[in-house]
N, C-alpha and C positions, 0 to 999 in steps of 0.2 A: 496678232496671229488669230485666224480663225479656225476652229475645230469639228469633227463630227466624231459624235463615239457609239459607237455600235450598242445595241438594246441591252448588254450586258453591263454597262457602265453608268445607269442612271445613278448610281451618288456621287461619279465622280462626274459626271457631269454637271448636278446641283452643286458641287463644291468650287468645281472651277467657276460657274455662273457667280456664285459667293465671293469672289475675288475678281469679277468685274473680267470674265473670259469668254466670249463669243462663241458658244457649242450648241450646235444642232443634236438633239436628242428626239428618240420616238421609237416608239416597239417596229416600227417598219426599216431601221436599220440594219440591217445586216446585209453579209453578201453583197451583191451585186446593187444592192439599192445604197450602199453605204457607200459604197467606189461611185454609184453615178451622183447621189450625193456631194460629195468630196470632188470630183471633176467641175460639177456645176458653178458649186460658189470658192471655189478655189481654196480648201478645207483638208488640213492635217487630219486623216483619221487614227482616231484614238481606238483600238481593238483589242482584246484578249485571245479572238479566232487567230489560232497558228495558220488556219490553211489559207489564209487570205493574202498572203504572198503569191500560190499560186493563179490566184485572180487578174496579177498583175496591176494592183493598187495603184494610184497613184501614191504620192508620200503618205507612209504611215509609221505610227509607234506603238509597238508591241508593247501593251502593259503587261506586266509581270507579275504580279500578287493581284490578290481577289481581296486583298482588304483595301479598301479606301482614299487610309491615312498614306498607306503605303503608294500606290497607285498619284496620291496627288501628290507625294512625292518626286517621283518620279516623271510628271509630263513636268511639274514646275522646274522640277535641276535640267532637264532634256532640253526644254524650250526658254531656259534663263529669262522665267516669268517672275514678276516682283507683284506677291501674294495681297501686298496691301497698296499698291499704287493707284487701281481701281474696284479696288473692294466695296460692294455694296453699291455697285452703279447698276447692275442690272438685275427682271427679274429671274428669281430661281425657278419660279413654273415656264415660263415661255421665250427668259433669254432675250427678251427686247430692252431694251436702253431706258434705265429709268427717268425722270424728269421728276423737278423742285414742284412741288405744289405748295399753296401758301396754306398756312393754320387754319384760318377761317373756313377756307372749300371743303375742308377733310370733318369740320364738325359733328356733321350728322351720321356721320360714315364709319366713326372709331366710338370705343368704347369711352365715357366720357371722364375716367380716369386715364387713359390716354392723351385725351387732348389736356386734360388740365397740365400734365407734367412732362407733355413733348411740347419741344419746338418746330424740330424740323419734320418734313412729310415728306416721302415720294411718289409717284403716282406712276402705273404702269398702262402708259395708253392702248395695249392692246388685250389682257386678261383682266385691267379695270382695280388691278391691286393694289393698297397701300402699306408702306412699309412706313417702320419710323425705328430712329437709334434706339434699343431700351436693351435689356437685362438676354436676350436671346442674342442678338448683334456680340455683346459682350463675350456671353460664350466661345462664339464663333471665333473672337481676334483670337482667345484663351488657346482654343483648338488649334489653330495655324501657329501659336507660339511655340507652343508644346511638341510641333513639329518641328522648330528649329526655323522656323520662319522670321525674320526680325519685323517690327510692329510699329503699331502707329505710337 
């Protein structure tokens, strides 16, 4: 499932990216740019604007709470998305598809008590980011448990 969420949803946008969910994000969302959005690449949008019913949307979900936790709630029971199936595949700034980098390439690139005590790397070929499993990831599962999420 692919998603767009209007400029009012940047965390829950980051959260869904966090659990490996394909969401177009950008302050140029809304209105009419979010519907032609959402027509383009064939895309649920995610909205808090009541009035955008009247715009004649294509398919959308009306998030409900302005908290988060709440909110990721809610598209995950809506769209019987499974929180850890692809968790931590993409990035959370730009939503592209992460890839395995090997240990070695990422050397010069991480802090060097990183590299000593990771194994695995990923690497984001288009904002150039690397990610690695440590102490923040962990959190993160912590978080989606706590929602009632079952885990890895």
């Amino acid at each position: 499932m692919k998603f767009v969420a209007d400029r009012m949803l940047g965390k829950l946008a980051r959260w869904l990216r966090v659990i490996g969910q394909d969401v177009t994000y950008g302050p140029h969302l809304s209105g009419y740019g979010l519907i032609r959005e959402a027509r383009r690449e064939g895309r649920l949008i995610l909205t808090r604007d009541r009035s955008l019913a009247r715009k004649k949307p294509p398919d959308y979900l009306l998030i409900q709470s302005d908290q988060f936790r709440e909110q990721l709630k809610q598209v995950v029971q809506a769209c019987r998305l499974e929180p850890f199936k692809e968790a931590f595949t993409r990035c959370v700034e730009c939503n592209t598809v992460l890839q395995p980098v090997p240990k070695e390439a990422v050397r010069e690139r991480v802090p060097p008590y990183v590299f000593s005590n990771q194994e695995r790397f990923s690497f984001c070929l288009r904002c150039r980011r690397i990610y690695w499993p440590a102490t923040h990831q962990q959190k993160m599962v912590e978080q989606l448990k706590a929602l009632g999420f079952g885990g890895r």
